[in-house]
C-alpha positions as CSV (number, residue, x, y, z in Angstrom):
1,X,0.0,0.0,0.0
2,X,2.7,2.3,1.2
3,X,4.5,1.8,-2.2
4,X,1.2,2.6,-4.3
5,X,1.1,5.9,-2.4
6,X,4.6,6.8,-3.0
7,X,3.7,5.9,-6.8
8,X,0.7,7.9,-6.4
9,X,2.2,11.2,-5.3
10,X,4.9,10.8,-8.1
11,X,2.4,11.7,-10.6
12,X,2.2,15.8,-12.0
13,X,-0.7,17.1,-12.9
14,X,0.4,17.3,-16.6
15,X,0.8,13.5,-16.6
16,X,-2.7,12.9,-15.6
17,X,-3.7,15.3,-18.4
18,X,-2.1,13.2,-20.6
19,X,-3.0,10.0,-18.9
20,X,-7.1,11.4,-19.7
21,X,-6.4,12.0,-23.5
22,X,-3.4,10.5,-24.8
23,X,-2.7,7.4,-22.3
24,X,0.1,8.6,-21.6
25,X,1.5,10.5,-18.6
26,X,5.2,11.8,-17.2
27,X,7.2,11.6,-14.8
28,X,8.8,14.6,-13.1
29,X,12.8,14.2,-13.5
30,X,14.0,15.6,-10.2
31,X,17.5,14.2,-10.0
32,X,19.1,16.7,-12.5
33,X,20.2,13.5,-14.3
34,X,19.7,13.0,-17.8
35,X,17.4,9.9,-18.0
36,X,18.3,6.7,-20.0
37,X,18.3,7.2,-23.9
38,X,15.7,5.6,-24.6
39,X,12.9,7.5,-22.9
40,X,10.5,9.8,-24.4
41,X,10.9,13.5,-22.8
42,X,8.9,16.5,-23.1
43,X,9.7,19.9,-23.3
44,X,10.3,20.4,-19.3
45,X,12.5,17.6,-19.2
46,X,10.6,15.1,-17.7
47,X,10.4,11.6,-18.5
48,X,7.4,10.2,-21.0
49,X,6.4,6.7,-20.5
50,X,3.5,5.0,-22.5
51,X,0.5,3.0,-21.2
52,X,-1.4,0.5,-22.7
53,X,-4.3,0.0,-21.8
54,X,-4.0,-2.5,-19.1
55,X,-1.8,-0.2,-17.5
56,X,-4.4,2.4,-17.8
57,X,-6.9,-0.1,-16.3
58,X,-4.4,-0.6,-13.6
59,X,-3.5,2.7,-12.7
60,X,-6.9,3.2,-12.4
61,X,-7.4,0.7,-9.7
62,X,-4.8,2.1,-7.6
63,X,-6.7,5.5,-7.9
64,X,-9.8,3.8,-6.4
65,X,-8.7,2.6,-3.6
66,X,-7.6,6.3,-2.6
67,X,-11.2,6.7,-3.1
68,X,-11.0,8.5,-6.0
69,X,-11.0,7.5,-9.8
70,X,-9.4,9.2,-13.3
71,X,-11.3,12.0,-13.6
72,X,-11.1,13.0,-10.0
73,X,-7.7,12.7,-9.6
74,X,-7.1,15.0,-12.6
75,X,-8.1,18.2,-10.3
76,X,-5.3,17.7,-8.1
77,X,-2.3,18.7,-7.6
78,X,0.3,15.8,-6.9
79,X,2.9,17.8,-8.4
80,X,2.8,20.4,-5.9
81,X,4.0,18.4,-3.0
82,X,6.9,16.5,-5.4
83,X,8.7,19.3,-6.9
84,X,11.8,20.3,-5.0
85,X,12.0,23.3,-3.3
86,X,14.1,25.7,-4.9
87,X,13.1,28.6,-2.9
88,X,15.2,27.4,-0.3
89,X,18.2,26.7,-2.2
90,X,20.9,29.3,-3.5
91,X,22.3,29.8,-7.2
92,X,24.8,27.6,-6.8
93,X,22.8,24.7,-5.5
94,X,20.4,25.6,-8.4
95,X,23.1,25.4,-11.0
96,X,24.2,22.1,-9.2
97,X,20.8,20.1,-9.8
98,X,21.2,21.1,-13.9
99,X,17.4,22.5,-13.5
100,X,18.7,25.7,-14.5
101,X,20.8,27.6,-17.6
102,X,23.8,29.0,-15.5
103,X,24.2,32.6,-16.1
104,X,27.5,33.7,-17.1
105,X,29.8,35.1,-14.8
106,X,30.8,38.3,-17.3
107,X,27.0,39.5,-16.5
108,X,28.8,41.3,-13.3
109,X,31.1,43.5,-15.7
110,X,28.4,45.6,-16.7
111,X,26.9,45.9,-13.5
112,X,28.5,49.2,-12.7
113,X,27.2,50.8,-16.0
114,X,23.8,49.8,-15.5
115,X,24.0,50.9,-11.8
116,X,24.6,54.8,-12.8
117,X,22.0,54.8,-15.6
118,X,19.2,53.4,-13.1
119,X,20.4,54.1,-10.1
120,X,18.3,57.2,-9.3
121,X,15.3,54.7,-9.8
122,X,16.2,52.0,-6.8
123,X,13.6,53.4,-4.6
124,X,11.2,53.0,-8.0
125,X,8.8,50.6,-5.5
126,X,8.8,52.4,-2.0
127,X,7.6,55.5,-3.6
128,X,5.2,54.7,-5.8
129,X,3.7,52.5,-3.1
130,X,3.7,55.7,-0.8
131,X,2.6,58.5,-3.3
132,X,-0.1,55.5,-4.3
133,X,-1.5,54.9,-0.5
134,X,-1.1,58.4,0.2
135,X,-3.6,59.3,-2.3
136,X,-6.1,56.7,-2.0
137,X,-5.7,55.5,1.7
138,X,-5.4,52.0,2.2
139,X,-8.4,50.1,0.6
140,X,-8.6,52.3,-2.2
141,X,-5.0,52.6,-2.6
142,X,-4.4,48.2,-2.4
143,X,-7.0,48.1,-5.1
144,X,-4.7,50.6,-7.8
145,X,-1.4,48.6,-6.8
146,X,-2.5,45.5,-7.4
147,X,-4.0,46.7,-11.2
148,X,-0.9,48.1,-11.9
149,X,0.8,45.1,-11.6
150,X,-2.0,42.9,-13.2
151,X,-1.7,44.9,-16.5
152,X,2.0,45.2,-16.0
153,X,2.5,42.4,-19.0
154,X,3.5,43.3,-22.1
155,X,2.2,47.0,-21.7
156,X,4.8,50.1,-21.0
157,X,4.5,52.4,-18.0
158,X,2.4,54.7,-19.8
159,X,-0.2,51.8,-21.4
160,X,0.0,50.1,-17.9
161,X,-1.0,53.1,-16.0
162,X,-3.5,53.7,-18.0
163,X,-5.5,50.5,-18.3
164,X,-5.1,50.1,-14.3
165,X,-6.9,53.9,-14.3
166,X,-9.7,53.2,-16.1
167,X,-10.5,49.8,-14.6
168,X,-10.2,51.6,-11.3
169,X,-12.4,54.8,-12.2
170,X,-14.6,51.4,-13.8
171,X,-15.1,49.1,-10.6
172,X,-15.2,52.0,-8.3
173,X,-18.4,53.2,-10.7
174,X,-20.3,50.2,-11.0
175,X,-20.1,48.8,-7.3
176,X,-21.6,52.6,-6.6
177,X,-24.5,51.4,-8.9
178,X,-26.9,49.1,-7.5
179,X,-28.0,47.5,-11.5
180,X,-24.7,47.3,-12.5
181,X,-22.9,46.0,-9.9
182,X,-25.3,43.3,-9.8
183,X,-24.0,41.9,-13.3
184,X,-20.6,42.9,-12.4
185,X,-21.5,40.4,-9.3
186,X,-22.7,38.0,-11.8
187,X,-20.1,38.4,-13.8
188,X,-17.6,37.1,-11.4
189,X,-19.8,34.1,-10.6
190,X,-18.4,32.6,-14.8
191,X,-15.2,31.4,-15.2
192,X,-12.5,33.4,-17.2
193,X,-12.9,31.5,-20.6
194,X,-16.7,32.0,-20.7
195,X,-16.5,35.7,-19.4
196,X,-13.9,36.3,-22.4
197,X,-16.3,34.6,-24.9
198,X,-18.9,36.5,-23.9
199,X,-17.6,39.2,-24.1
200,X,-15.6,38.6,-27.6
201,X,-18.6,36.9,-29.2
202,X,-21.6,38.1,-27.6
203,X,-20.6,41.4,-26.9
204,X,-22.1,41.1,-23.3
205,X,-21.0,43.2,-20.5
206,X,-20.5,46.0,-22.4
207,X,-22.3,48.4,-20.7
208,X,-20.2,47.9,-17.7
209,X,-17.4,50.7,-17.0
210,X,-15.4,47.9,-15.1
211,X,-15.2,45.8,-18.7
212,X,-14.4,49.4,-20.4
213,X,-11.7,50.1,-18.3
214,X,-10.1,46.9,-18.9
215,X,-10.7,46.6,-22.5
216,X,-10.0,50.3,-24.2
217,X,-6.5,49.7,-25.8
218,X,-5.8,46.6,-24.6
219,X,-4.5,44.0,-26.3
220,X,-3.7,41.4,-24.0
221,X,-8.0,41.2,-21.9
222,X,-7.5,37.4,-21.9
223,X,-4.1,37.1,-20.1
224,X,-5.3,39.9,-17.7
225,X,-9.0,38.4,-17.0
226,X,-8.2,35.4,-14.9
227,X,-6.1,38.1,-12.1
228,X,-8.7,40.9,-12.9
229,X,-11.7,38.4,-11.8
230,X,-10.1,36.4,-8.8
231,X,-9.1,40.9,-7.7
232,X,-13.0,41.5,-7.9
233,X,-13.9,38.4,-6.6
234,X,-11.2,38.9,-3.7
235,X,-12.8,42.3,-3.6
236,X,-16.5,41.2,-2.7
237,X,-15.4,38.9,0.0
238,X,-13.9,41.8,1.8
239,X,-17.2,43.8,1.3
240,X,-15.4,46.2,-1.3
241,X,-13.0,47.2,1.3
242,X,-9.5,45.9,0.9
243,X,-6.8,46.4,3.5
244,X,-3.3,46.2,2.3
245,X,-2.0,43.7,4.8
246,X,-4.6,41.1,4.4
247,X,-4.1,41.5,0.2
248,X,-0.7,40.9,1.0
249,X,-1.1,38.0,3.0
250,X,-4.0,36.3,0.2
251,X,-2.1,36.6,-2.3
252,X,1.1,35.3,-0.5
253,X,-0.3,32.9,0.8
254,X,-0.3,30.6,-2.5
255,X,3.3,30.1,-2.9
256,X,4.9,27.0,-2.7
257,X,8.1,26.0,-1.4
258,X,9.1,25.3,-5.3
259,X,8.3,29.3,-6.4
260,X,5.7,28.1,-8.5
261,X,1.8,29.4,-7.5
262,X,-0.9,26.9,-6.3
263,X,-3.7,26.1,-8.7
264,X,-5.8,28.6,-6.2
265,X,-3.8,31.6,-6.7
266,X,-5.1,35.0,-7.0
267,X,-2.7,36.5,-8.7
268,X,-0.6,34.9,-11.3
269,X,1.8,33.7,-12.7
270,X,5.1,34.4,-10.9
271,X,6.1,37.7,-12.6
272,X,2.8,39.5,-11.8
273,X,2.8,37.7,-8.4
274,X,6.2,39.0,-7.4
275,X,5.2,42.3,-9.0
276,X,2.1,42.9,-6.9
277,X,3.7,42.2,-3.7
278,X,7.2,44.6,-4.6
279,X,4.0,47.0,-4.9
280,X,1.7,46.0,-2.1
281,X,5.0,46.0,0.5
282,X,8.3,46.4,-1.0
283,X,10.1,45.0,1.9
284,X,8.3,41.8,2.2
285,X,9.9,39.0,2.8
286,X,8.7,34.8,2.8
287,X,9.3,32.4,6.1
288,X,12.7,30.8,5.2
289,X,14.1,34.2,3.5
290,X,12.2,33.9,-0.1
291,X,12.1,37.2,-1.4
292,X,9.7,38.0,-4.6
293,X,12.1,39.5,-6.7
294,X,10.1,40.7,-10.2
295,X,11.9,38.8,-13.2
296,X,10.9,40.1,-16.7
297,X,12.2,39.8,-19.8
298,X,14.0,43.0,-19.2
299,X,15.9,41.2,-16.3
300,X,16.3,38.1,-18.6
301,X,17.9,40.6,-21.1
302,X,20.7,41.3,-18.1
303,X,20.9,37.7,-17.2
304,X,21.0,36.5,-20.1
305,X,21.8,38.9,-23.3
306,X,23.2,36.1,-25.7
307,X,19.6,35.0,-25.6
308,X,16.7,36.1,-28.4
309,X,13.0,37.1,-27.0
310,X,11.2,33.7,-27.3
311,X,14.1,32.3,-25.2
312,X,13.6,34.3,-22.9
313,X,10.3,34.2,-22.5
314,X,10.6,30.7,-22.3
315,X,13.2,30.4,-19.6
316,X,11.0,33.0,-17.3
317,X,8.0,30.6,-17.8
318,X,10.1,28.0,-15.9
319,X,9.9,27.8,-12.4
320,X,13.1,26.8,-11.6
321,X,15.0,29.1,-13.6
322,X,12.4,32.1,-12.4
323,X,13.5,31.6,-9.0
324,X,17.2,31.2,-10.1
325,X,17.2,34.9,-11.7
326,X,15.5,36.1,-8.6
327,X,18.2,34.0,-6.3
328,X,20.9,35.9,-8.2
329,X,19.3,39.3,-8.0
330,X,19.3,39.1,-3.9
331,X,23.3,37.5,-4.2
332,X,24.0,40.2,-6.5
333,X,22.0,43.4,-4.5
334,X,23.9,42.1,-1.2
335,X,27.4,43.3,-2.7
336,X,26.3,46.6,-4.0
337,X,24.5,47.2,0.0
338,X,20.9,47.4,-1.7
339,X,17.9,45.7,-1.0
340,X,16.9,43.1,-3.6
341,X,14.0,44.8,-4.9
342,X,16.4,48.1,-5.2
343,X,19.1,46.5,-7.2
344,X,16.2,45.0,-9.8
345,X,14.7,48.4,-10.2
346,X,18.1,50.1,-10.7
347,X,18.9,47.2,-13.0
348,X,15.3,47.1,-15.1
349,X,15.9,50.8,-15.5
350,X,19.4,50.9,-16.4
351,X,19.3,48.1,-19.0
352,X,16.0,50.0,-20.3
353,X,17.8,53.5,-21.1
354,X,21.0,51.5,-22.3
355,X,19.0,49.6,-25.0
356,X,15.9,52.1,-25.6
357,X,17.7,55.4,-24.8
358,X,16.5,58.1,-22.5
359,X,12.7,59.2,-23.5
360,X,11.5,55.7,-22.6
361,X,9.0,55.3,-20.3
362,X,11.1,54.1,-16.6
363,X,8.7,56.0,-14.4
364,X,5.0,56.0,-13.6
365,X,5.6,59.9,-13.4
366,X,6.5,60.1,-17.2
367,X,4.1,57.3,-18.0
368,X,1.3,59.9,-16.5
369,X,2.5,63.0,-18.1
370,X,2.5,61.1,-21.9
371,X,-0.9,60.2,-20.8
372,X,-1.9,63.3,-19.9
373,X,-0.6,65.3,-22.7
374,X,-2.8,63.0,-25.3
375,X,-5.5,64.1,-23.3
376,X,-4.3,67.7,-23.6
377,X,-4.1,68.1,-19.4
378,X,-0.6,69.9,-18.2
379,X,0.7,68.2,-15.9
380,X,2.6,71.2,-14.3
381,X,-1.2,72.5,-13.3
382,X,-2.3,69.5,-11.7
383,X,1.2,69.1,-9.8
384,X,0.0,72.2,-8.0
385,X,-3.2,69.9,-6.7
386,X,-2.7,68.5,-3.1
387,X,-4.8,65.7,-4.8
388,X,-2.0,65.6,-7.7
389,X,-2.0,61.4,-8.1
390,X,-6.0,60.8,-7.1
391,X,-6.7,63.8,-9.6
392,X,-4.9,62.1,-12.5
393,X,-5.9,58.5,-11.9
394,X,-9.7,59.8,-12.3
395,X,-8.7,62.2,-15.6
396,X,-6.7,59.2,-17.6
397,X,-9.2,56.5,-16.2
398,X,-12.2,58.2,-16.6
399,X,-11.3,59.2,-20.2
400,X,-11.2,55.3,-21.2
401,X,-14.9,54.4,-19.8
């Protein structure tokens, strides 16, 4: 029995996918050791092994007497408990196990340069969490963060800032209106996939300044709806009023020991997670020592320039190598005396002006002023405003609903 068990809680959650459609399923390679030649392997690296369908039949059994059967056991989440916990490891170790491409040690050469063209920006996420909470107290002010960092993908500062503006001025309108936030209630009740097809096909929800916000220039609603509904939904529980320590420990709270997100999360994936807490409470820290240190493709660029975009992207989409970057940013911030979250901002901004020059968007401050000067607003008038950042979040958000 014991050894069925074991077997049992060997299984991911991608091999029972497989198991369901393909008969076939995959085990997770967790020694770092190349398995034997003649194996199958899949994209991760882990092992592909073939069932017939006796085996299937089998397998099946052995689910059963956990009192569960196929279909059941393809909702949980084996994998979680089996993956190793890189969280609690160092670079080093990382590089070690082989999970990870090891970044090359002439990254630190250029440190210095990048240093002195970002370096003005290392306080980048203590001040806009304070000019942020300042203006909109604490419930209010939560709310804004954690938009910013939902629409943070693929968007510059200036798109970024303004989709999180008009979905702000958008929620904050329809939960004043009885009618509509009713459907924006109902709304939440659907899963992301059919709110998106609604939307897309049947052009529902359209009268809603919440879906307005969030759709007016953006090209990216279905990566952004899954965060943006679990935020609303999150939202309700709380009775519309979010405080910015409970947020913080919600959203926290679905991290696992490996740096990869529970199928629960609110907020995901790991970029966006790691984002909204550097906003929420910069100096937040995990149990153990796991800081969430943001890693984009900007940081990827740093870590690993001899790399194209889809390579990148790729290596950010592992978990493994996520945490590695992240692992080498604190290492890396400890010898220049800055916090980890300082050292990535001085970094992302550095590497930023060295690639796309000066007049790129690095700040939320120039972010608002090109929004505000398509809207024809100076900002030198509204900086006068003891209101300055409230005042512009309701001019750029209101002008998109």
């Amino acid at each position: 029995m014991n050894k069925k068990k074991v077997r049992l809680q060997e299984l991911s959650d991608f091999a029972r996918k497989q198991l369901a459609r393909k008969k076939k399923f995959y085990m997770v390679n967790l020694s770092g050791v190349a398995p034997k030649k003649e194996r199958k392997l899949n994209e991760s690296g882990d092992v592909q092994i073939e069932l017939n369908a006796k085996q299937v039949k089998e397998l099946d059994t052995i689910f059963k007497e956990f009192g569960s059967n196929l279909n059941n056991i393809l909702q949980t989440e084996l994998e979680e408990k089996t993956q190793p916990e890189y969280t609690k490891m160092s670079a080093s170790q990382l590089e070690d196990m082989g999970v990870v491409l090891k970044i090359d040690s002439s990254i630190i050469d250029g440190i210095d340069k990048l240093l002195a063209l970002g370096g003005e920006a290392k306080s980048w996420y203590s001040e806009m969490n304070q000019k942020i909470l300042e203006a909109f107290g604490d419930s209010d002010g939560t709310l804004f963060l954690i938009l910013l960092a939902i629409f943070s993908p693929r968007n510059p500062l200036s798109q970024n800032f303004k989709l999180a503006a008009q979905t702000f001025q958008g929620i904050k309108k329809d939960i004043a209106d009885p009618e509509s936030k009713k459907k924006l209630e109902e709304m939440m009740e659907m899963k992301s996939n059919d709110v998106y097809k609604a939307m897309k096909e049947r052009d529902e929800f359209k009268d809603l300044a919440t879906v307005r916000g969030m759709v007016k220039g953006n090209m990216g609603v279905n990566t952004n709806l899954p965060n943006i509904l679990n935020l609303l939904r999150l939202y309700k529980r709380n009775n519309y009023v979010l405080t910015r320590k409970d947020a913080v420990d919600e959203i926290a709270s679905h991290l696992l020991p490996s740096g990869a997100l529970d199928k629960n999360a609110t907020i995901s994936a790991e970029k966006v997670f790691s984002f909204t807490l550097n906003l929420l409470d910069p100096s937040y820290q995990f149990e153990g020592g796991w800081l969430p240190v943001t890693m984009d493709t900007w940081m990827a660029s740093f870590f690993y320039p001899q790399l194209d975009k889809k390579e990148k992207s790729k290596l950010l989409s592992k978990t493994s190598n996520y945490v590695y970057m992240a692992k080498m940013t604190q290492e890396l911030a400890g010898r220049y005396n800055m916090e980890p979250v300082e050292f990535q901002a001085a970094i992302w901004c550095g590497i930023i002006k060295d690639k796309k020059g000066e007049n790129y968007d690095i700040t939320f401050l120039t972010a608002i002023d090109k929004n505000l000067k398509k809207l024809n607003v100076k900002i030198e008038e509204l900086k006068k405003l003891d209101n300055f950042m409230q005042k512009v979040v309701e001019i750029i958000g209101n002008s998109g609903i």
